[in-house]
C-alpha positions in Angstrom: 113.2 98.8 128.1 112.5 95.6 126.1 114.8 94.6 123.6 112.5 94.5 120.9 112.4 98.4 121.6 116.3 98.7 120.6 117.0 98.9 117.3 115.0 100.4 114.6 113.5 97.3 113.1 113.3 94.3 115.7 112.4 91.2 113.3 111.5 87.9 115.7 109.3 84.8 116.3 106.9 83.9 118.6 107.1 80.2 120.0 103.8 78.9 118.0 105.7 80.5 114.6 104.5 83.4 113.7 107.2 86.2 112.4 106.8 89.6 113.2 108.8 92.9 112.5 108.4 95.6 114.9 109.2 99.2 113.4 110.2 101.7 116.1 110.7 104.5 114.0 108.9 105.5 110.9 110.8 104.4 107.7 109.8 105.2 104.4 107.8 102.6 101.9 108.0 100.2 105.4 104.4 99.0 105.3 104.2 98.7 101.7 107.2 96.9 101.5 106.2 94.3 104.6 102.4 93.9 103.1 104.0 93.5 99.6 105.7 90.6 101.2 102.5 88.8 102.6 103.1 90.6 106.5 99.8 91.8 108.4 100.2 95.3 109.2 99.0 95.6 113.4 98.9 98.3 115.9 99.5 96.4 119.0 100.0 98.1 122.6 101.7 101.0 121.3 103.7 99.2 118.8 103.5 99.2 114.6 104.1 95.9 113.9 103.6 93.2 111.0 102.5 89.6 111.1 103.4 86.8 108.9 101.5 83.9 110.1 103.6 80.5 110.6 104.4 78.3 107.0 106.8 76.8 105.4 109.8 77.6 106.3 111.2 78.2 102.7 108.3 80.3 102.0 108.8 82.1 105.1 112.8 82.7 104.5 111.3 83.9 101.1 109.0 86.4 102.1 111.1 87.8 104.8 114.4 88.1 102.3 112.4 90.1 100.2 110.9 92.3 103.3 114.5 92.6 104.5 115.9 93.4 101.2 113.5 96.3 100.4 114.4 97.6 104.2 118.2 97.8 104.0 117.9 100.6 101.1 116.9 103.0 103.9 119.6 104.1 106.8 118.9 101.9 110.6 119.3 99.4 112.6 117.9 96.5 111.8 118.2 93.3 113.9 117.1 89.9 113.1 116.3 87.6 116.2 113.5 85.0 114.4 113.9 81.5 114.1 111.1 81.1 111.6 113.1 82.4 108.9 116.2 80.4 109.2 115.9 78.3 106.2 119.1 76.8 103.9 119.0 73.6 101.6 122.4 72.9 102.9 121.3 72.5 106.6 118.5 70.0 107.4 115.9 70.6 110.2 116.8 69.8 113.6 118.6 70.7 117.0 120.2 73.7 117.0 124.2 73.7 117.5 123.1 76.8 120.1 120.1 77.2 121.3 119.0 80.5 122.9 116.5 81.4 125.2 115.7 85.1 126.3 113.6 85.9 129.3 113.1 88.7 132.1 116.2 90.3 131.1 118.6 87.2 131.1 120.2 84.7 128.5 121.0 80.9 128.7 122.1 79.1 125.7 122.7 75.5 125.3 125.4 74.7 123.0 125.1 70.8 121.3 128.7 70.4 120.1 132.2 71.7 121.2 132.8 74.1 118.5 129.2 75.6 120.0 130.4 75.7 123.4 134.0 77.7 122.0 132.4 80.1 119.9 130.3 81.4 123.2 133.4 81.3 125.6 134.7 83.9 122.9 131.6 86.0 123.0 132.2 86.2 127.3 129.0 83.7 127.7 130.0 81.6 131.0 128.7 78.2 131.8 126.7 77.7 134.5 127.2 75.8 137.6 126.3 72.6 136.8 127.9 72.9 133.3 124.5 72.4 131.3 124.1 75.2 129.4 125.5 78.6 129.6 124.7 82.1 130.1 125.7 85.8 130.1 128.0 87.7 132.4 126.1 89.5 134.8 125.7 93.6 135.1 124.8 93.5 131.2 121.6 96.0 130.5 119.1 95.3 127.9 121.2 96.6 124.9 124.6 94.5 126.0 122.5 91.9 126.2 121.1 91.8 122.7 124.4 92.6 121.3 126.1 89.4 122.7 122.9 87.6 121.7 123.5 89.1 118.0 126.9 89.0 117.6 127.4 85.0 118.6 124.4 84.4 116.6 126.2 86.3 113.6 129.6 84.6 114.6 127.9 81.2 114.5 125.9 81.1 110.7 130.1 82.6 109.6 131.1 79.4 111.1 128.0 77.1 109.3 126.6 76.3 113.5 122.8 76.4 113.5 121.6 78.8 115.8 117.8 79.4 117.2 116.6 82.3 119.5 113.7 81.8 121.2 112.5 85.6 122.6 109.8 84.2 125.1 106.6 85.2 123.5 104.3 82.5 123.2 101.7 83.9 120.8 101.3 87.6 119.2 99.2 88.7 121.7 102.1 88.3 124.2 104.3 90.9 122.4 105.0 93.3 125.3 103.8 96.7 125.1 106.0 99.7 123.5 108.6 101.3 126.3 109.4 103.6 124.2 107.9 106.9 122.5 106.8 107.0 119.0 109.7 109.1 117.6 108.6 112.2 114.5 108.8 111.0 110.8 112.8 111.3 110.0 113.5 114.3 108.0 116.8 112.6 106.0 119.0 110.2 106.1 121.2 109.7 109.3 124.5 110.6 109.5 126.2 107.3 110.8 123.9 104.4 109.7 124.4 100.7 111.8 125.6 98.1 109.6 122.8 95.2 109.6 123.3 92.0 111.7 123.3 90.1 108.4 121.6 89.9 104.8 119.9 87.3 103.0 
């Protein structure tokens, strides 16, 4: 399994900016809501998914906010991975405090400051041998390893640390194909809803 197949709504960048949000179950008023916010509706390899080609990163944040904000009225899990997005007046454009990079199942993250390099020793992230960057423990499956990606992402923005995840998908056509079955049209609400990784 990918982890773009885990939660619900997988919202992420590709390396020459473009944003996409991949829905892996149906949700009510989703494509509406995505179009209404300038995304291109795609099927791709098994996968629903919506484009928003690359811009201005204000204009970007924008658009997604207001993707994001019409999606968290409806029960799931929704996690946010894209560095396209991440826009705020207060922070200028620049080197990431942490900088993430996901590939073939593993995680290594280069931290530019000490309070970069403490926040991941808290989230179990261990440096590697030659002390340059650091990376996850091993034995974690896809899902743990999107959860520590998410939650020190999470725990950094609470702290004001830039963050950038880079997922390892050069272009939208690399977007790997759908693991996972297209599940029925949900019949109500769930019973225990996820809380969101964060809102705009």
């Amino acid at each position: 399994m990918s982890l773009l197949d885990i939660p619900d709504v997988f919202i992420g960048s590709t390396d020459d900016g473009h944003t996409f949000v991949i829905l892996n179950r149906p949700i009510r008023d989703a494509d509406r809501l995505l179009t209404d916010a300038g995304f291109l509706p795609r099927e791709h390899h098994g996968r629903r998914l919506h484009l928003l080609p690359p811009g201005i990163a204000q204009d970007v944040h924008e658009r997604a906010g207001v993707a994001m904000y019409g999606l968290l009225a409806h029960p799931h899990d929704l996690v946010d991975l894209s560095w396209t997005t991440r826009w705020s007046p207060d922070q200028p454009a620049g080197r990431p405090d942490l900088h993430f990079q996901v590939r073939d199942g593993t995680v290594a993250v280069t931290a530019s400051t000490t309070a970069a390099r403490l926040l991941l020793e808290q989230h179990g992230f261990v440096p590697t041998a030659d002390g340059a960057s650091y990376r996850t423990r091993d034995g974690l499956d896809e899902r743990q390893l999107l959860s520590a990606v998410t939650a020190a992402e999470a725990h950094a923005y609470t702290h004001g640390l830039s963050a950038r995840v880079h997922l390892g998908i050069p272009t939208p056509a690399d977007i790997p194909a759908s693991s996972r079955r297209r599940s029925a049209p949900a019949t109500g609400p769930r019973t225990t809803p996820s809380a969101p990784r964060r809102t705009r």
